[in-house]
KEVOFI-200056 format. One record per residue: residue in one letter; z, y, x of N, C-alpha, C, O in turn. Coordinates in pm, 1 decimal, decimal comma. Layout:
res/n.Z/n.Y/n.X/ca.Z/ca.Y/ca.X/c.Z/c.Y/c.X/o.Z/o.Y/o.X
A/Z/Y/X/Z/Y/X/Z/Y/X/Z/Y/X
...
// end
This chain:
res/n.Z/n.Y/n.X/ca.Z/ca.Y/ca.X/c.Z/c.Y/c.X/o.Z/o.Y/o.X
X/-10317,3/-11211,4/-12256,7/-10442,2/-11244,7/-12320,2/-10440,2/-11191,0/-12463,5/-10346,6/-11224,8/-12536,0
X/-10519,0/-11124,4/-12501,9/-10537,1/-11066,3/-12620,9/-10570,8/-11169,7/-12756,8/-10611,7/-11285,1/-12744,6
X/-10553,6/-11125,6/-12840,7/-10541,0/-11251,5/-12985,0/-10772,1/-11190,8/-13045,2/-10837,5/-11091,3/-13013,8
X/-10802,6/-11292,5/-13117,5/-10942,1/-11243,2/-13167,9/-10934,7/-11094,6/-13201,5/-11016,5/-11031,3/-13134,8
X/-10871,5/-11028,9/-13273,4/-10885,9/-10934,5/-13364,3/-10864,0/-10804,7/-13258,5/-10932,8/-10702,9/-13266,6
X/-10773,4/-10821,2/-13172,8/-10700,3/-10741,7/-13049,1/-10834,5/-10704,0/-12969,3/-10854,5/-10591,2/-12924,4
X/-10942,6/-10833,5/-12954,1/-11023,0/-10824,0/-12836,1/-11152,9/-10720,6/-12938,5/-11190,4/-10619,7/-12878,7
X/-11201,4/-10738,0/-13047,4/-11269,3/-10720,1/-13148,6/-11264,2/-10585,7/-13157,5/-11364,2/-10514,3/-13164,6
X/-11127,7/-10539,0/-13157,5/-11106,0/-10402,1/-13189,8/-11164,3/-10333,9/-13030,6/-11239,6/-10236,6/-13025,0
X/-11129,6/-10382,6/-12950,7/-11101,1/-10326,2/-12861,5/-11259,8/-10316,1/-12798,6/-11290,8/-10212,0/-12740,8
X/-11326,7/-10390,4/-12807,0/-11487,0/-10404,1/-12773,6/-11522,5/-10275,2/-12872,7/-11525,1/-10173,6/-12803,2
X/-11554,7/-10241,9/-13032,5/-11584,1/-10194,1/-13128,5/-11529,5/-10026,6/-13061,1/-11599,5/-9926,9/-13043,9
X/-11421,0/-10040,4/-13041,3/-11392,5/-9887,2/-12935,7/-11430,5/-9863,3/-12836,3/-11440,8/-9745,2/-12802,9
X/-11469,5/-9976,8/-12742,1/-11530,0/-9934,0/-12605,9/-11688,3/-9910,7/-12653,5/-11741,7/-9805,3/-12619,0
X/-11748,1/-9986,9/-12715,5/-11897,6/-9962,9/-12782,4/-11926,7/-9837,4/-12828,8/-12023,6/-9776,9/-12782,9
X/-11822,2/-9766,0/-12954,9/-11866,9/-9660,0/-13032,2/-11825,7/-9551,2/-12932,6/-11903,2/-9455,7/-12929,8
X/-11725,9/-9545,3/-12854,6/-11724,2/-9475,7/-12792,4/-11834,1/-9407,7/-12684,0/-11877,6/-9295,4/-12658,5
X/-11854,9/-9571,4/-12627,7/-11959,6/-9553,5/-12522,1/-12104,2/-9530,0/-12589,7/-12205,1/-9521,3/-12519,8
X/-12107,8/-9519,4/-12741,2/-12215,9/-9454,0/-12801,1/-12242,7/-9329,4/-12835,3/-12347,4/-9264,8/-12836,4
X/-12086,9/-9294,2/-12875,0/-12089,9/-9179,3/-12968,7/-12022,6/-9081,2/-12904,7/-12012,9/-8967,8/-12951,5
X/-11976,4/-9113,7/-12804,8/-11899,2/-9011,9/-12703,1/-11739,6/-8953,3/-12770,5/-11668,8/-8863,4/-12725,0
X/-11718,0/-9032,6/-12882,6/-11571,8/-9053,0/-12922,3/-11508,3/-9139,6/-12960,5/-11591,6/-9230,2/-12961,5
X/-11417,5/-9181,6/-12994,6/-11338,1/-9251,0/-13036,8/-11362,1/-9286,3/-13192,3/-11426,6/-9198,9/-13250,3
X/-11326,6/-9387,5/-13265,8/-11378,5/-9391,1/-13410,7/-11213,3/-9401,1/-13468,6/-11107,5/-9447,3/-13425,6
X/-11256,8/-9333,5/-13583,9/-11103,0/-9316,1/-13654,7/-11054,0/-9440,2/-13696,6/-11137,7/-9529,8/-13707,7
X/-10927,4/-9467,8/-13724,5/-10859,7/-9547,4/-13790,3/-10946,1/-9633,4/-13934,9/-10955,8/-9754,5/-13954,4
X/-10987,4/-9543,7/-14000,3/-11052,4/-9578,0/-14135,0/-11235,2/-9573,0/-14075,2/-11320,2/-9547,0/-14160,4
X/-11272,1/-9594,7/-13954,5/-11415,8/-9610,7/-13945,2/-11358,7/-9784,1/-13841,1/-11431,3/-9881,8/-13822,7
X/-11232,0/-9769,1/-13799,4/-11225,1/-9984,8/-13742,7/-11162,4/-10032,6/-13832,6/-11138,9/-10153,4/-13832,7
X/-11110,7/-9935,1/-13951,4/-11101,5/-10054,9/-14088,8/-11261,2/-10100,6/-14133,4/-11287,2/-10217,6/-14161,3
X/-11327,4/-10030,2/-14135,2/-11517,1/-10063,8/-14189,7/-11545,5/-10119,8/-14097,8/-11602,0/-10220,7/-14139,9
X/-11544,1/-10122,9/-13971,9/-11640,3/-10200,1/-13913,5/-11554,0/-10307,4/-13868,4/-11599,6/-10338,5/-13758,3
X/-11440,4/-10390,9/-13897,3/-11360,1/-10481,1/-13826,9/-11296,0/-10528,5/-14002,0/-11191,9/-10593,8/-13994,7
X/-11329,6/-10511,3/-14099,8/-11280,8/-10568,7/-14241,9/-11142,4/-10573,9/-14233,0/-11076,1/-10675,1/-14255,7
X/-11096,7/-10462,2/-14199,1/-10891,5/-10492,1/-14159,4/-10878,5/-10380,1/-14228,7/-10956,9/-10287,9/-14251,0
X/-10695,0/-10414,5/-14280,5/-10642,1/-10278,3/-14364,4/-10636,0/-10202,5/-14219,7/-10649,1/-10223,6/-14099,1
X/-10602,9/-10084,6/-14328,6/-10520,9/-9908,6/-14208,2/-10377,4/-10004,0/-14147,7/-10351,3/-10002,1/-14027,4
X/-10313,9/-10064,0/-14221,5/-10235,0/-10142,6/-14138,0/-10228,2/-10227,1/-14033,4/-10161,3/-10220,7/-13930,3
X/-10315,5/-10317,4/-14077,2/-10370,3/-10425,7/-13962,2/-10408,1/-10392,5/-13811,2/-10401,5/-10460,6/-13708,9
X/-10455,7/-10245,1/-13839,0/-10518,6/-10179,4/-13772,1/-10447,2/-10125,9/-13685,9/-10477,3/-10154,7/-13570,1
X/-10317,1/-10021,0/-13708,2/-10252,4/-9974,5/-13650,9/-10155,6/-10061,5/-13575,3/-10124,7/-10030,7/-13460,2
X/-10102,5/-10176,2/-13637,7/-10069,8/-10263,8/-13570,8/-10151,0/-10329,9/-13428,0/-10100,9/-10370,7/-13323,2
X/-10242,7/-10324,8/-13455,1/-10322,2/-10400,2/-13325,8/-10378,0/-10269,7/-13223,4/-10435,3/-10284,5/-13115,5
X/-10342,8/-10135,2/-13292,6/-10391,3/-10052,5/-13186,1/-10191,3/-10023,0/-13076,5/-10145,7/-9958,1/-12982,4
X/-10158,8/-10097,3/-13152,7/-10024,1/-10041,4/-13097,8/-9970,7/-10170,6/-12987,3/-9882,5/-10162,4/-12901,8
X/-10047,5/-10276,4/-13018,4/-10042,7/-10377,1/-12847,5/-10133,1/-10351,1/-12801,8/-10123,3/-10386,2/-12684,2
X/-10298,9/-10273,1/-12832,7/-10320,5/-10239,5/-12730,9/-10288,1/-10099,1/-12662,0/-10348,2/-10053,9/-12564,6
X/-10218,7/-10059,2/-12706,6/-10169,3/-9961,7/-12619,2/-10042,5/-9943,3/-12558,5/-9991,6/-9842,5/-12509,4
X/-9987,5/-10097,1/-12575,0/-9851,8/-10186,0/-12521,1/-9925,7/-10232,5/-12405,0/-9868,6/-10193,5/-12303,1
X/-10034,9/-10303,5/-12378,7/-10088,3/-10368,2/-12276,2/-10191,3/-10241,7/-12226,2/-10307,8/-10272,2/-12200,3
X/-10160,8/-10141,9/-12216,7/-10280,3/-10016,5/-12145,9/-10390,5/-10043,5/-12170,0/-10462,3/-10065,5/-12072,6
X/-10428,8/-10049,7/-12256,8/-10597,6/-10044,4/-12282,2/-10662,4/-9941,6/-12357,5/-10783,6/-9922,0/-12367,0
X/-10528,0/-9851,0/-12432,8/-10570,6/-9716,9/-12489,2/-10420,3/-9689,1/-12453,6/-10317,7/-9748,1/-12419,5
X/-10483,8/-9525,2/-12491,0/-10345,7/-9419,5/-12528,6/-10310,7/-9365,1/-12698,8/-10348,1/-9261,0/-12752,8
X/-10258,9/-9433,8/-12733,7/-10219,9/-9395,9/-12864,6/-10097,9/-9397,7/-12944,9/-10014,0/-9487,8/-12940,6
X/-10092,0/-9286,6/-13023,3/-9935,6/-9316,6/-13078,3/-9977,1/-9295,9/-13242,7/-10081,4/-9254,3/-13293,3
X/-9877,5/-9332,9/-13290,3/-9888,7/-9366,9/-13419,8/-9874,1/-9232,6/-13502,4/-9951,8/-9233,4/-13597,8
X/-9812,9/-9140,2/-13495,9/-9805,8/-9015,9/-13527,0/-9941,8/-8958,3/-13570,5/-9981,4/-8908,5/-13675,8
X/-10011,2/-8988,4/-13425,8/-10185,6/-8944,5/-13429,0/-10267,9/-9053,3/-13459,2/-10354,5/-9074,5/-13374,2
X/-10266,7/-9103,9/-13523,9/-10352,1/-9245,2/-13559,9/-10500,4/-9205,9/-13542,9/-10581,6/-9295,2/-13518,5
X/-10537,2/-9088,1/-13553,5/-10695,2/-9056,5/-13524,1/-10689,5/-9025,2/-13417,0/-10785,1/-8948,3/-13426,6
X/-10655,1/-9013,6/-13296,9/-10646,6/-8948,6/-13204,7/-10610,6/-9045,8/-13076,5/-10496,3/-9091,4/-13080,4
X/-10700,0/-9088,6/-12951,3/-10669,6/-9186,8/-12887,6/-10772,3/-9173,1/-12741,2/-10873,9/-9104,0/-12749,0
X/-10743,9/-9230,2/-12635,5/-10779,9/-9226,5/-12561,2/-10840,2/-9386,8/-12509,8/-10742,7/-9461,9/-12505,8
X/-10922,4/-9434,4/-12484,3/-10963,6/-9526,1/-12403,6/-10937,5/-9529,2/-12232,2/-10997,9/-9448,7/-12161,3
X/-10866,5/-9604,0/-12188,5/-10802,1/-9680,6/-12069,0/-10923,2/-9763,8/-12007,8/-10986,3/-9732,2/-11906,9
X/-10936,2/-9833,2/-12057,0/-10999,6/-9982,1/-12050,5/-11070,6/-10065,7/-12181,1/-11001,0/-10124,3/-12264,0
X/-11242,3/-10062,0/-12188,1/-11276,2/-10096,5/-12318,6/-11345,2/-10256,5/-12313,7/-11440,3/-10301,1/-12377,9
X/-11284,7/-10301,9/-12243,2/-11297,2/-10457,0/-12180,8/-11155,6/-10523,5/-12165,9/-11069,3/-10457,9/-12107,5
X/-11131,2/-10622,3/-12204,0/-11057,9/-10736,8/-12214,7/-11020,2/-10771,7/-12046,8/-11117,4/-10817,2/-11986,5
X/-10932,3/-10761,3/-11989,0/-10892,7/-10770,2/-11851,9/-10940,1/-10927,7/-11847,5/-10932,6/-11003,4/-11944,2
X/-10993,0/-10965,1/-11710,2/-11031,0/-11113,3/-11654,7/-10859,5/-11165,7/-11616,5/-10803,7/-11097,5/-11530,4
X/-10777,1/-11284,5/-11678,9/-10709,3/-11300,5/-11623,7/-10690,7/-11376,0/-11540,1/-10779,3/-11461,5/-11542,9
X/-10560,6/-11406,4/-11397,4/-10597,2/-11471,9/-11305,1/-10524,2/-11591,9/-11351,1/-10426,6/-11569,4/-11422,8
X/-10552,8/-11716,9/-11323,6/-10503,5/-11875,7/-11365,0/-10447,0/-11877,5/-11226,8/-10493,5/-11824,0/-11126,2
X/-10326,7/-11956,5/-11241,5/-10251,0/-12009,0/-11144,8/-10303,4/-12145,5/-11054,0/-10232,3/-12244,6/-11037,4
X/-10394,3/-12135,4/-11017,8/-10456,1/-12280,1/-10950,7/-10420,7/-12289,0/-10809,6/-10395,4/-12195,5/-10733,7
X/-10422,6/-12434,0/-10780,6/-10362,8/-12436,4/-10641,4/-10474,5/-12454,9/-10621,6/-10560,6/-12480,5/-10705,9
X/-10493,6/-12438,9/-10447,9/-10602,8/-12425,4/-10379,2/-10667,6/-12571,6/-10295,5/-10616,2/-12586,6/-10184,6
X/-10733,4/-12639,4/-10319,8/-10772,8/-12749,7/-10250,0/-10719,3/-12769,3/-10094,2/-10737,0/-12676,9/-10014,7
X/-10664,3/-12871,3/-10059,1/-10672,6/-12856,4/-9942,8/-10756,6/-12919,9/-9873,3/-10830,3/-12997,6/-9934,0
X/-10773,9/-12903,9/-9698,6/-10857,4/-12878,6/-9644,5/-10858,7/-13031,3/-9566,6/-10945,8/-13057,5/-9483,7
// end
């Protein structure tokens, strides 16, 4: 399960992307998410621990979208019986 800022980022990339037909740099989800270049790179680097982008830190502008939605997770519930 992703933390607020994790899910935030990760919506803000699936959006601009799915607007702008790219990816937004490092210093355009510091402006639109009020986070340092640090904060930033940090949280692009679990999501791309948990596959939701492709990115490495080397290329900090440079990234691929996986998945621009927050995975549904499954809860362990037992099943009523019958």
């Amino acid at each position: 399960m992703l933390s607020d800022i994790e899910r935030k980022v990760l919506r803000v990339i699936g959006n601009y992307s799915a607007g702008r037909k790219r990816t937004p740099t490092v210093d355009e989800l510091c402006i639109k998410t009020g986070r340092t270049r640090g904060g930033i790179m940090t949280v692009l680097e679990v999501l791309a621990k948990e596959e939701y982008n492709e990115w490495k830190r080397s290329e900090p502008d440079t990234m691929t979208v996986l998945e621009g939605w927050e995975r549904k997770e499954l809860h362990n519930r037992t099943r009523p019986k019958k």
